[in-house]
C-alpha positions as CSV (number, residue, x, y, z in Angstrom):
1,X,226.9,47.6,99.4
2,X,223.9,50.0,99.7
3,X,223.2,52.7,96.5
4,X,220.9,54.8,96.1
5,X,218.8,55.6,93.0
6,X,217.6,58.9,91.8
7,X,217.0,61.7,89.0
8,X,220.0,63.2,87.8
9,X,221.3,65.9,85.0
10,X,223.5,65.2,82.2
11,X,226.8,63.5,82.6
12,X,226.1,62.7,85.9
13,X,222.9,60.2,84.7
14,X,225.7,57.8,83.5
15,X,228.7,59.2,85.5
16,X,231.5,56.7,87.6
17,X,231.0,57.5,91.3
18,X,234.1,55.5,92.7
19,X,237.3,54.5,91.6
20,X,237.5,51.2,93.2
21,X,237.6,48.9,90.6
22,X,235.7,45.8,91.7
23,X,235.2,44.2,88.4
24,X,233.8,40.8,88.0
25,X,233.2,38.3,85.1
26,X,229.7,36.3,85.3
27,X,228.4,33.6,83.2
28,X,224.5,33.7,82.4
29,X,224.3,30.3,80.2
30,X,226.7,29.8,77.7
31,X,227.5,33.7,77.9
32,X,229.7,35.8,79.6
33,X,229.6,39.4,81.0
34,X,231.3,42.1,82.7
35,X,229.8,43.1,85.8
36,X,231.4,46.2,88.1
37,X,230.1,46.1,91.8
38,X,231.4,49.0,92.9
39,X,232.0,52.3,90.4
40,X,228.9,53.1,88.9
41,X,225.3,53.4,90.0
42,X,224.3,50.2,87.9
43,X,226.3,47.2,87.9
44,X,226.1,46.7,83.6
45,X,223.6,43.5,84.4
46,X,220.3,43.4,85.3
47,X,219.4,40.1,86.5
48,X,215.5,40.8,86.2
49,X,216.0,41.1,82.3
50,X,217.5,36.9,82.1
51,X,214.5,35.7,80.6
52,X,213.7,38.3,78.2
53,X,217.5,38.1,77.3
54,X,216.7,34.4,76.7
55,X,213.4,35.5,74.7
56,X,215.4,37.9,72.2
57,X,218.0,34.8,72.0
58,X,215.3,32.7,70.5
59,X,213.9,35.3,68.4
60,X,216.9,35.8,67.1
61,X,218.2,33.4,64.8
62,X,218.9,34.3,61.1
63,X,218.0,38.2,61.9
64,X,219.6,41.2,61.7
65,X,218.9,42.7,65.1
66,X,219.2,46.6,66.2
67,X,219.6,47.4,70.2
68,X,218.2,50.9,70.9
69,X,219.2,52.3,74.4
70,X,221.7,49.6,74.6
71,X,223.4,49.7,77.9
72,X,226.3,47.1,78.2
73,X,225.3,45.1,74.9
74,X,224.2,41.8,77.0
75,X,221.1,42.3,74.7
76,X,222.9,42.0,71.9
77,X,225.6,39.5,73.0
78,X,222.1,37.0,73.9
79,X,220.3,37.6,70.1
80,X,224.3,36.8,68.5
81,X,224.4,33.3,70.9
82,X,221.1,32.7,69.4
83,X,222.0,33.3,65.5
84,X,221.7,37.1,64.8
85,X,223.4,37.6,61.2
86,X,224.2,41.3,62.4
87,X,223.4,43.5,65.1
88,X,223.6,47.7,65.8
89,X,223.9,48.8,69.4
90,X,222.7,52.0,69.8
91,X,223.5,54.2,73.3
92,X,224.4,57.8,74.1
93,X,227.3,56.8,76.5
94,X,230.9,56.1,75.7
95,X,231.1,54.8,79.0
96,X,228.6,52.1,78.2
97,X,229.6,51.2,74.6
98,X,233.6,50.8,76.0
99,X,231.8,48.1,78.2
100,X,229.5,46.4,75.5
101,X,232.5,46.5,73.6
102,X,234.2,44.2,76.4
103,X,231.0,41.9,76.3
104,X,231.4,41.6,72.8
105,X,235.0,40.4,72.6
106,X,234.5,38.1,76.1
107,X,231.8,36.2,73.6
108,X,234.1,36.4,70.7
109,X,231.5,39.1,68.8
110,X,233.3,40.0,65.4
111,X,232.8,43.8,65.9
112,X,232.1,43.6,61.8
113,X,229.4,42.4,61.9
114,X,228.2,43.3,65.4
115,X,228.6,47.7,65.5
116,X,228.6,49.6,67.9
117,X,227.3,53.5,67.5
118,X,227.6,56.3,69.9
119,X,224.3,58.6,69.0
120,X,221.2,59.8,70.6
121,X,218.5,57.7,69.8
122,X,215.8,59.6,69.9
123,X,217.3,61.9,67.3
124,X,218.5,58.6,65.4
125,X,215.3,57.5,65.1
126,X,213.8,60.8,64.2
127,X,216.9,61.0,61.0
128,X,215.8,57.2,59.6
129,X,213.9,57.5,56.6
130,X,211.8,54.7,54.3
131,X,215.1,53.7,52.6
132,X,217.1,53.1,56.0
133,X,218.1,49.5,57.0
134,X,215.0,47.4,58.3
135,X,215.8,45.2,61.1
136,X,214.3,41.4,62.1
137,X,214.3,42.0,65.8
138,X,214.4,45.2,67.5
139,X,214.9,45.9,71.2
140,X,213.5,48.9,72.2
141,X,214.7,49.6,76.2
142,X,214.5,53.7,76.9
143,X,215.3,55.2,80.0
144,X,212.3,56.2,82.6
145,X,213.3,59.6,82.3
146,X,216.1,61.8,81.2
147,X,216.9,65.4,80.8
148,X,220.1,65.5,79.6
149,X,220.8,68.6,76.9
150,X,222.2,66.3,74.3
151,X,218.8,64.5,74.0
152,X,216.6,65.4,70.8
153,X,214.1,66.9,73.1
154,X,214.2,69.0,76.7
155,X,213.2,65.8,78.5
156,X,212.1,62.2,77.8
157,X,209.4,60.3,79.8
158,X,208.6,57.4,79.3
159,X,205.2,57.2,79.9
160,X,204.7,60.5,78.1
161,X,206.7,59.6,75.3
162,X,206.4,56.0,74.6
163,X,203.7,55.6,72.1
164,X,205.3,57.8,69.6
165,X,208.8,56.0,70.2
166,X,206.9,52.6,69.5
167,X,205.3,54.1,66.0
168,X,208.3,55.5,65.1
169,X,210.7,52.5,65.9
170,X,208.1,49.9,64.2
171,X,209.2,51.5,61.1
172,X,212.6,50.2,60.8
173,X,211.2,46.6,61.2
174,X,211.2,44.1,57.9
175,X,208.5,42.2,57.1
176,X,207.8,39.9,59.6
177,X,210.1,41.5,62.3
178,X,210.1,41.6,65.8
179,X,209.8,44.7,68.4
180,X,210.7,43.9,71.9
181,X,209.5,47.2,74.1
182,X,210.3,47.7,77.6
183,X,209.2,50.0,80.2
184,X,210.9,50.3,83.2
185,X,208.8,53.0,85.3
186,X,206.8,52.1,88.3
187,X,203.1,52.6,87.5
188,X,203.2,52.4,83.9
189,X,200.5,51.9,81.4
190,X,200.5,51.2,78.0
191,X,198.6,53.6,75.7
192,X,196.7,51.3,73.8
193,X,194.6,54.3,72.5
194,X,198.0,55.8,70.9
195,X,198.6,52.6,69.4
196,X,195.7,50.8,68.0
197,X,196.3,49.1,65.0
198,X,199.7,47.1,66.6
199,X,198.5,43.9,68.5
200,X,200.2,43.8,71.8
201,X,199.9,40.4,74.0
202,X,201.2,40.0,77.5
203,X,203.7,37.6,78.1
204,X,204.5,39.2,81.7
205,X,204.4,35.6,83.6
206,X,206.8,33.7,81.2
207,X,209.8,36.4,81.1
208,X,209.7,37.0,85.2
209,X,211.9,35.5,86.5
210,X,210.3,34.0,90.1
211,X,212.5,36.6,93.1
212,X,211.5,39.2,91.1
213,X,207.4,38.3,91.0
214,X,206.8,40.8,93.6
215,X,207.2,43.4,90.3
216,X,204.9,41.7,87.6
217,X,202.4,43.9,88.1
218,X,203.6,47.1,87.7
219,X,206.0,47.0,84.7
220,X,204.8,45.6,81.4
221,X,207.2,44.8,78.3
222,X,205.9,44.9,74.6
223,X,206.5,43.6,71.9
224,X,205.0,43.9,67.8
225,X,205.7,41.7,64.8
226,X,205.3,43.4,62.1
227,X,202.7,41.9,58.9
228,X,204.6,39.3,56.5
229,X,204.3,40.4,53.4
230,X,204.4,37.5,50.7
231,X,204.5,38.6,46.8
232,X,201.0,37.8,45.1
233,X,199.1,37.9,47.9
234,X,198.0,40.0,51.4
235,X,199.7,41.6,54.3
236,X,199.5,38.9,56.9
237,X,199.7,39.7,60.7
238,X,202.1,38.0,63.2
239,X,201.9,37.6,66.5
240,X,203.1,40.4,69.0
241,X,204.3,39.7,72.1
242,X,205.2,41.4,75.6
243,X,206.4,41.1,78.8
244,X,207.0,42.6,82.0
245,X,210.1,45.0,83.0
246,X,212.3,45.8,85.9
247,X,212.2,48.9,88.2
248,X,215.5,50.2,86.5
249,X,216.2,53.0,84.1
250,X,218.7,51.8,82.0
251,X,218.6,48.3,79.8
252,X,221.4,46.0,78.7
């Protein structure tokens, strides 16, 4: 089964290009997922992302967790196995939040406590405001590039744009939370410059999974924890923490 990857407008960025129906179930651990081989462009499971799936899992316990550009929800379905109290999934296509929702009820997710919202997140983000919920762990997994008209802006790239979407999203983190960035363009370079004062560490070796090596050098995945802050006494730092990323445009 050959496809073919490239830059498209609107709809058709997420769009169903057969009709033939050849859905699977996989296992990745103790989880399960949907996967379709056949009907869209993506199959709803990137296999490159395993071990960062496993990372957010053991970030994960006793936190609230928020999914930003959330795919198929596999994200969110490996922070719940690993203790999430709540989680939001953010994505911009009913298409892909009628799949997360399948994920979710294949792991037994109480859709309660586990949402689901159909929004732009770029304009989501832009809308939160000093007294919106603050989050424990954050996944933060835009597209490379998009230009469809209901995005916030004309057109999103990610090497263009990602410095202000990091600031921005660090902002809905509690004290002591976690932001998990990754970037998913061939080439790409984080702005350090843009965002001095976040400590960023590269943990691109230990989330690649080995018959995808040939790609560690090219696609590096981020990740902040923001200061713990303690009453009677100063704003401590955590560690941040990063990794590398796939060649694809969409996250789970």
């Amino acid at each position: 089964m050959l496809k073919v990857r490239s830059r498209q407008r609107g709809e058709r960025q997420y769009g169903r290009q057969a009709e033939e129906g050849r859905v699977f179930v996989v296992n990745e651990g103790d989880a399960a997922f949907q996967i379709n081989l056949s009907d869209y462009l993506d199959t709803g499971l990137f296999l490159d992302q395993r071990l960062v799936r496993a990372q957010l899992r053991d970030l994960a316990a006793g936190r609230a967790f928020l999914n930003l550009f959330g795919y198929t929800g596999t994200a969110t379905v490996a922070a719940a196995r690993g203790g999430a109290v709540g989680s939001l999934t953010l994505d911009l296509s009913a298409t892909y939040l009628d799949w997360a929702r399948r994920n979710f009820k294949l792991n037994g997710l109480d859709l309660r406590d586990h949402q689901l919202l159909r929004a732009d997140c770029l304009q989501w983000l832009a809308e939160r405001g000093r007294g919106a919920r603050r989050f424990g762990l954050v996944y933060l997994a835009p597209p490379t590039f998009s230009n469809s008209k209901r995005m916030g802006a004309s057109t999103f790239d990610v090497q263009r744009d990602h410095a202000a979407l990091i600031r921005t999203t660090v902002e809905l983190l509690e004290p002591g939370g976690v932001l998990v960035f990754t970037a998913a363009r061939r080439g790409f370079r984080i702005d350090h410059d843009a965002l001095a004062g976040l400590r960023l560490a590269d943990l691109s070796q230990a989330t690649l999974p080995p018959d995808f090596a040939r790609r560690a050098h090219s696609h590096p995945r981020v990740a902040h924890r923001a200061p713990a802050v303690r009453r009677g006494a100063r704003c401590r730092e955590g560690a941040a923490r990063a990794a590398s990323s796939s060649t694809d445009p969409r996250r789970g």
